[in-house]
N, C-alpha and C positions, 0 to 999 in steps of 0.2 A: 524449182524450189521444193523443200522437203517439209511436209507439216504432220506433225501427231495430233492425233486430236481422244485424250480419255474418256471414254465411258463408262468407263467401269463402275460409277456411282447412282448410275442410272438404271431403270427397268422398263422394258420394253412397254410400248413400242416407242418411249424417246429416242435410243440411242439408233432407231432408223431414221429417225427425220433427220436428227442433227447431223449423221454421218451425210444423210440426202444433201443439206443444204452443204457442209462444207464442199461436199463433193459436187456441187453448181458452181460454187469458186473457184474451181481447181482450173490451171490453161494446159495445155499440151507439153508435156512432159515433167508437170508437178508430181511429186508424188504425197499420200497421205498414211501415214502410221495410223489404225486404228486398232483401240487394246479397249477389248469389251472383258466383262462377266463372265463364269461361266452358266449365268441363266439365260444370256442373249443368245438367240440362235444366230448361230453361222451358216445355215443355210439360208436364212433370210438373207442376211448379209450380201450372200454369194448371188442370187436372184435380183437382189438392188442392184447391184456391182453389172449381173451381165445385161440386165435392162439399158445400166447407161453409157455401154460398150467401153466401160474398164476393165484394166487387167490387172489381175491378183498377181503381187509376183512372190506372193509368200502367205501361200492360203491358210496356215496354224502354224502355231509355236504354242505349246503351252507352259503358263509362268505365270508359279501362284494363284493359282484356280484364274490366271485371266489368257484370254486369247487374242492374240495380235496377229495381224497381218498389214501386208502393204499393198496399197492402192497406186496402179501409175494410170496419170491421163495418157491418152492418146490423142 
């Protein structure tokens, strides 16, 4: 299944927890869109990500001062 999840209207450090928990929901070969701010760091992001042994399969885009990339479970 494919999910987005926005952040964009938040400031850190919310959009790590929320990004955290959706990414506890996620099963094996979910994937998750997340489209933060450009005050949210992406190398947090990327540190969350390899902690929970996901893979980024689209590490930036930027658009409109926001950054999105995609989350796949494993």
């Amino acid at each position: 299944m494919q999910y987005s999840l926005d952040l964009t209207g938040y400031c850190c450090p919310l959009p790590l927890f929320m990004a955290k928990k959706a990414m506890d929901d996620l099963k094996k070969g979910d994937s998750l869109e997340i489209l933060l701010n450009k005050q949210s760091s992406l190398a947090d992001f990327e540190l969350l990500v390899q902690e929970n042994y996901f893979q980024i399969e689209i590490i930036e885009q930027a658009v409109k001062n926001k950054i999105i990339f995609t989350l796949l479970a494993q």
